[in-house]
C-alpha positions as CSV (number, residue, x, y, z in Angstrom):
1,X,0.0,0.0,0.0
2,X,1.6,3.6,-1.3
3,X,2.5,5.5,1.9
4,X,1.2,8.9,-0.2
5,X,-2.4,8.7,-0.9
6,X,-2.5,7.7,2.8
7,X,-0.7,10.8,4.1
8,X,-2.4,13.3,1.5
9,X,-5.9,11.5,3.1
10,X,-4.4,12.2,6.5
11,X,-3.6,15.7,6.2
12,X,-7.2,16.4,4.4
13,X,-8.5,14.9,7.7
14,X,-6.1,17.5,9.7
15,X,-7.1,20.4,7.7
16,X,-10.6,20.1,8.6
17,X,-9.5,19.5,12.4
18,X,-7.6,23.3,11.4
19,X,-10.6,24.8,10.1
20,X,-12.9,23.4,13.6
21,X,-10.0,25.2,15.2
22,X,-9.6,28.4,13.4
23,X,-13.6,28.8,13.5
24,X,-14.0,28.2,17.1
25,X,-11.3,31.3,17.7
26,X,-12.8,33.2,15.5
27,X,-16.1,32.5,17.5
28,X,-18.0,31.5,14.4
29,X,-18.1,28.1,16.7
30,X,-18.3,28.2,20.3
31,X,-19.4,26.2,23.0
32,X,-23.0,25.7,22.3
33,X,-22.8,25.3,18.3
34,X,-19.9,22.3,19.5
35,X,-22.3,20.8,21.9
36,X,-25.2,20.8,19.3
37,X,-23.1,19.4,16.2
38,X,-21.6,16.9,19.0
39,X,-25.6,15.6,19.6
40,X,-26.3,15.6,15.9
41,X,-23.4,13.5,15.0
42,X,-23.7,11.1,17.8
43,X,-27.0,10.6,18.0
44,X,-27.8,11.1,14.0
45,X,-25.4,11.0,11.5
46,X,-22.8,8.2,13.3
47,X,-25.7,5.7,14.1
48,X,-27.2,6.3,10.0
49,X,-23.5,5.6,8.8
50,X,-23.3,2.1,10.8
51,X,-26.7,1.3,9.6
52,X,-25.5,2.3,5.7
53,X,-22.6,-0.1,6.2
54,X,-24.9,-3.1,5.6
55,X,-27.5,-1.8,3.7
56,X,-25.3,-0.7,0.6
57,X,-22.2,-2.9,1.0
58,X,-21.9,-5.2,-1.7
59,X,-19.0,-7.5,-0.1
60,X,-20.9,-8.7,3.4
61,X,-18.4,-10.5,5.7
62,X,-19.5,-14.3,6.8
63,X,-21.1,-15.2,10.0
64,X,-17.4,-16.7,11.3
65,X,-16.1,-13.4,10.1
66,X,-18.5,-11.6,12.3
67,X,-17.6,-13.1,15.4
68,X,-14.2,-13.6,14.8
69,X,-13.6,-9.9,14.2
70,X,-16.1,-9.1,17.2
71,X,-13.5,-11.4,18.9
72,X,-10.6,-9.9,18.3
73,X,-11.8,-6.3,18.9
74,X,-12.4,-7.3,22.7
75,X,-9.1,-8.9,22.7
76,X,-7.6,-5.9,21.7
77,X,-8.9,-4.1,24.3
78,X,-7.1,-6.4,26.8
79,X,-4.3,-6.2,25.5
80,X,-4.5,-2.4,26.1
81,X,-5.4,-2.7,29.3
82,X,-2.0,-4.5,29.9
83,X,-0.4,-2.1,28.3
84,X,-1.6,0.5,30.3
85,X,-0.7,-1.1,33.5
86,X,2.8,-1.2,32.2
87,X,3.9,1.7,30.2
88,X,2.6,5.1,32.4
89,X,4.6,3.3,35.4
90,X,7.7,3.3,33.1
91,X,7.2,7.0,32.5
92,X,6.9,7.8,36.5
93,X,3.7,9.1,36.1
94,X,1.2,9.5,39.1
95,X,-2.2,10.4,40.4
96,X,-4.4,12.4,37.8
97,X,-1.6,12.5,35.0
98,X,-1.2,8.5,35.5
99,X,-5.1,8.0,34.9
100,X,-5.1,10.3,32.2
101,X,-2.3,8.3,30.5
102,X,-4.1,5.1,31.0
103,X,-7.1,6.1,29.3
104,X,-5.4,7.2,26.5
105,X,-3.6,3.9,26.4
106,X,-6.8,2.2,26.4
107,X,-9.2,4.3,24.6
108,X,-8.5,5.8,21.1
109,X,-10.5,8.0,18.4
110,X,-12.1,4.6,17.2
111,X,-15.3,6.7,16.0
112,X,-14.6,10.0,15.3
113,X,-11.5,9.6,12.8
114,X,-11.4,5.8,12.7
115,X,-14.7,5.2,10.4
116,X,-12.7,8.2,7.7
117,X,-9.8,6.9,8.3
118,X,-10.5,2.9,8.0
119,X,-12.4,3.9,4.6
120,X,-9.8,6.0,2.9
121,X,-7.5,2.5,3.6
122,X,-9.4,-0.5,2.7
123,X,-12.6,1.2,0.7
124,X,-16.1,1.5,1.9
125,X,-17.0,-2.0,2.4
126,X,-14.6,-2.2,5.6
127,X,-17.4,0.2,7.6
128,X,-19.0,-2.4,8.7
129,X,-15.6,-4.6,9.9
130,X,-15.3,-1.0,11.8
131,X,-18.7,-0.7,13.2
132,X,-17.6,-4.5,15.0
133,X,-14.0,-3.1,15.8
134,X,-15.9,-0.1,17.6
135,X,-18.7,-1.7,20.0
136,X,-16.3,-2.6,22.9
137,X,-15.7,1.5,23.3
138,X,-18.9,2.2,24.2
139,X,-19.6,-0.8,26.4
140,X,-16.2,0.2,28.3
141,X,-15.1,3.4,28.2
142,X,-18.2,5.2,30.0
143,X,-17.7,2.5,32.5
144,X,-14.4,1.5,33.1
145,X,-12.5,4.4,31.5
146,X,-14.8,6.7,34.2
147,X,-14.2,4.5,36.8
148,X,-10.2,4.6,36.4
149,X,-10.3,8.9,36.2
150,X,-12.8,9.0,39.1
151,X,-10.3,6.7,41.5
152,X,-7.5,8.9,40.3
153,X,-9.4,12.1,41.4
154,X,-10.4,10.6,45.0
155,X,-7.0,9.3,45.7
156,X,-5.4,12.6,45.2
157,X,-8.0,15.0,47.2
158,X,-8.7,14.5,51.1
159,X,-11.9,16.2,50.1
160,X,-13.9,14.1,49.0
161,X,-16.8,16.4,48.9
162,X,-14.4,18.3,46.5
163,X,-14.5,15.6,43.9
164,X,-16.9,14.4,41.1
165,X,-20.1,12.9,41.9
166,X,-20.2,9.5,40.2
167,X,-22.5,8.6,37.4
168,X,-25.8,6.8,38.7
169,X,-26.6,3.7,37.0
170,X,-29.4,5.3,35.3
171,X,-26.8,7.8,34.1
172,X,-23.9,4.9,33.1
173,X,-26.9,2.8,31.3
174,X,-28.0,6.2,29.6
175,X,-24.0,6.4,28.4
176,X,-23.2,2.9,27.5
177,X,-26.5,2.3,25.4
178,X,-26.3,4.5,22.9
179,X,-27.7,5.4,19.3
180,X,-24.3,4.1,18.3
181,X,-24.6,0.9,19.8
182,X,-27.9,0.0,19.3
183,X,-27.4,0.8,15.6
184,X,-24.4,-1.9,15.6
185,X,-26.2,-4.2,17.5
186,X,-28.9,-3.9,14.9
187,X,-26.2,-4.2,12.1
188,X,-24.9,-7.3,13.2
189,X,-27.9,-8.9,13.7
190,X,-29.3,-7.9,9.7
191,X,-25.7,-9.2,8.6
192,X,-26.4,-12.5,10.6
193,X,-29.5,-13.1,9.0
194,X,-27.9,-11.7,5.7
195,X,-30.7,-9.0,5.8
196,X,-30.1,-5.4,3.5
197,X,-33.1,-4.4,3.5
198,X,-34.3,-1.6,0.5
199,X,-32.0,0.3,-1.1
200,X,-33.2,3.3,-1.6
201,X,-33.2,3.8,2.2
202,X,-29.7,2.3,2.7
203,X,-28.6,5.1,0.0
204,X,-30.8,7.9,2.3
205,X,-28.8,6.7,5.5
206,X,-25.2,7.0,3.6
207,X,-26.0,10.5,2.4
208,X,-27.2,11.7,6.1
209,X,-24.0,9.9,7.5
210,X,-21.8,11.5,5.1
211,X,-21.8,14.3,7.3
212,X,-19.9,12.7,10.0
213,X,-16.5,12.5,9.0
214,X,-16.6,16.9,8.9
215,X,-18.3,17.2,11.4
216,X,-16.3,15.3,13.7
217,X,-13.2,16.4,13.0
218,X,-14.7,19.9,13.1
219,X,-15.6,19.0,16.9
220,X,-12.2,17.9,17.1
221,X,-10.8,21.1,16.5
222,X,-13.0,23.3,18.1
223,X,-12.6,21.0,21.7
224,X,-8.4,21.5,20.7
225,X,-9.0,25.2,20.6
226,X,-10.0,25.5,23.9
227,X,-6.6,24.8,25.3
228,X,-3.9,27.2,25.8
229,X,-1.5,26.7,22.4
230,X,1.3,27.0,24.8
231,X,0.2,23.7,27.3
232,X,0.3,21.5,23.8
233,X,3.9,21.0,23.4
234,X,5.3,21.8,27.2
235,X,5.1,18.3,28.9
236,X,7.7,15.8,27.8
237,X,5.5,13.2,29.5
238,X,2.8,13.7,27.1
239,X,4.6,13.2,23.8
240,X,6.3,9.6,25.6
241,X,2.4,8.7,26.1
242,X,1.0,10.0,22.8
243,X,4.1,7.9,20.8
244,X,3.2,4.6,22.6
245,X,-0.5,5.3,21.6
246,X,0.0,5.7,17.9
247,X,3.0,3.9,17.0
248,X,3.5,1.0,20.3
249,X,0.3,-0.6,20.5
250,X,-0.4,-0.9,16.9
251,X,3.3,-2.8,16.6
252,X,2.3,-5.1,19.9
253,X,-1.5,-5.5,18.3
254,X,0.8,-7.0,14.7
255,X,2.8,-8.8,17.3
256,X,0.5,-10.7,18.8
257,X,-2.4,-11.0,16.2
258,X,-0.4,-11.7,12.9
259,X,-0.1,-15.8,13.1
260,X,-3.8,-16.0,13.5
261,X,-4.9,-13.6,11.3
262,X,-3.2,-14.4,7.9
263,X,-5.8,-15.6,6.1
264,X,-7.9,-12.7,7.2
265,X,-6.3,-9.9,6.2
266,X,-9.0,-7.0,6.6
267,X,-9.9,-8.1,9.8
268,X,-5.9,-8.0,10.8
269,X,-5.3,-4.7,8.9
270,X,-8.6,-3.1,10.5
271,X,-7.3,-4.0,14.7
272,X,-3.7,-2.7,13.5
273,X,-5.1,0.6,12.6
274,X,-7.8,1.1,14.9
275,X,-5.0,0.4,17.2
276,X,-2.9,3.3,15.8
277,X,-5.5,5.8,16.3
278,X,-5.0,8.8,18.5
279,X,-6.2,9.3,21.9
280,X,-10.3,9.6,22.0
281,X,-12.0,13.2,22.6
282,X,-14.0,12.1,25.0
283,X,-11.4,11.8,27.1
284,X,-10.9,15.5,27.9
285,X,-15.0,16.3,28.4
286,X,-15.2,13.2,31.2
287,X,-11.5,14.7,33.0
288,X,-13.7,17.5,33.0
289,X,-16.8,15.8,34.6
290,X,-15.0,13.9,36.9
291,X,-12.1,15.6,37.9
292,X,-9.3,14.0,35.8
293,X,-5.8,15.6,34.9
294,X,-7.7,18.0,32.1
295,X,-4.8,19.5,30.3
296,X,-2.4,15.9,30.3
297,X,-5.4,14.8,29.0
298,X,-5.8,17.8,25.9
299,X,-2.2,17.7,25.5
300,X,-1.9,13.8,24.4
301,X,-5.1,14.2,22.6
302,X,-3.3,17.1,20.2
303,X,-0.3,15.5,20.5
304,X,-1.6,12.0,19.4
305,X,-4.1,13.0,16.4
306,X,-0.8,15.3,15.3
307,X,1.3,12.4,15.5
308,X,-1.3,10.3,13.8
309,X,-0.5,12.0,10.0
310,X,2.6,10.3,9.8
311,X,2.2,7.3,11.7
312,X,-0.9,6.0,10.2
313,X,0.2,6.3,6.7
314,X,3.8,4.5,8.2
315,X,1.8,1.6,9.7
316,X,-0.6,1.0,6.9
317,X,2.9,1.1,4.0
318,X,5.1,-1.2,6.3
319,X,2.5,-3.7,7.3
């Protein structure tokens, strides 16, 4: 695979992440316009793009397929769990900046930049194989990924009244089950019963979920305009974390995945490069929200979805 056409998508991705930015400091975005676009794409456009994946795709992977890449996707996810057990102790990092570093680890921009970013590399027909790669995030970041910045946030305050509420279960439930989610779950089960149901409205879904990819990235940049430009590039800690995001754990995910997967090689390439994806957005809004190491937290994101232009196109070339 030519490492240009995958950079020159990369940077087109970035661009738009520029304009978010440049449009949110010129106040033509601000907080409320981010907030609404955030609702539309999350609850809209994202869930009408996994829905599109089966209803137009014309190369529908087999019921073994299916599971095998549902599989793998949660095995990834333990495998970053270990790895973020190991690596922000190797850095010497504690208390908030420690559970900011181990959420990155674990959680990456699987939906925002991972649906364009999975399509400009293996075509359209891999959405689906993405949608599958995606459903552990939501099932454990809002759950786990809270849980490890509210213990963080505890531990280091002898206030407790000073720290964030938890979420209620009603709140967690409200989280975890999502329009996302439920749109997989009703993806997977049409491709199990090797349902595609009419056309015309798979075609209607695609066109309203073509609006995701620029509006995401448009989010993107208008949450990274919100920090201080300086606090991007002044914490040497942060670029060691952001590297092992993007360039470590897509290496160890090769590593360890390779001898099984050779005869499947989009279900091997898709877990490489979701792997290699920067750290997730949501990150910063729940350090907010629960009391998490906000600006480590911004400054890998930046640094991480920077990174990502060279190292995705690297990644995708090599392997």
């Amino acid at each position: 695979m030519d490492f240009f056409p995958i950079f020159m998508k990369m940077v087109e991705l970035f661009l738009i992440i520029v304009i978010g930015y440049v449009a949110t400091k010129l106040n033509v975005m601000n907080p409320v316009i981010k907030t609404s676009l955030t609702k539309v794409i999350l609850n809209i456009a994202l869930p009408c793009t996994i829905l599109a994946s089966v209803m137009t795709t014309t190369n529908m992977p087999n019921n073994k397929e299916i599971f095998l890449s549902l599989g793998i996707s949660f095995l990834s996810y333990g495998v970053f769990f270990v790895l973020s057990k190991i690596i922000p102790p190797l850095l010497r990092l504690k208390g908030r900046a420690r559970a900011a570093a181990e959420f990155g680890i674990i959680f990456a921009n699987v939906g925002f930049i991972g649906y364009p970013v999975t399509q400009a590399i293996f075509g359209m027909d891999c959405t689906f194989v993405t949608c599958l790669f995606n459903m552990p995030f939501n099932l454990i970041c809002y759950s786990y990924g809270v849980y490890i910045l509210e213990k963080a946030n505890i531990s280091s305050t002898s206030d407790s009244k000073n720290s964030s509420s938890s979420f209620s279960g009603k709140e967690l439930a409200k989280l975890i089950i999502n329009p996302a989610l439920v749109a997989s779950i009703i993806c997977i089960t049409m491709a199990l019963l090797k349902i595609s149901g009419p056309k015309f409205i798979g075609e209607t879904l695609s066109t309203v979920g073509s609006i995701t990819t620029p509006g995401a990235l448009l989010i993107i940049g208008s949450a990274l305009a919100q920090m201080k430009f300086t606090e991007m590039f002044n914490n040497i800690p942060s670029y060691l974390v952001s590297i092992s995001c993007v360039v470590l754990t897509p290496l160890v995910i090769y590593g360890i995945l390779f001898s099984f997967l050779q005869n499947y090689p989009l279900i091997l390439g898709e877990a490489v490069i979701i792997s290699a994806m920067p750290v997730a957005t949501s990150g910063t809004m729940l350090c907010v929200e629960h009391g998490g190491d906000e600006t480590f937290m911004a400054q890998i994101t930046f640094l991480s979805t920077l990174l990502s232009i060279i190292t995705i196109p690297l990644i995708a070339t090599i392997l």
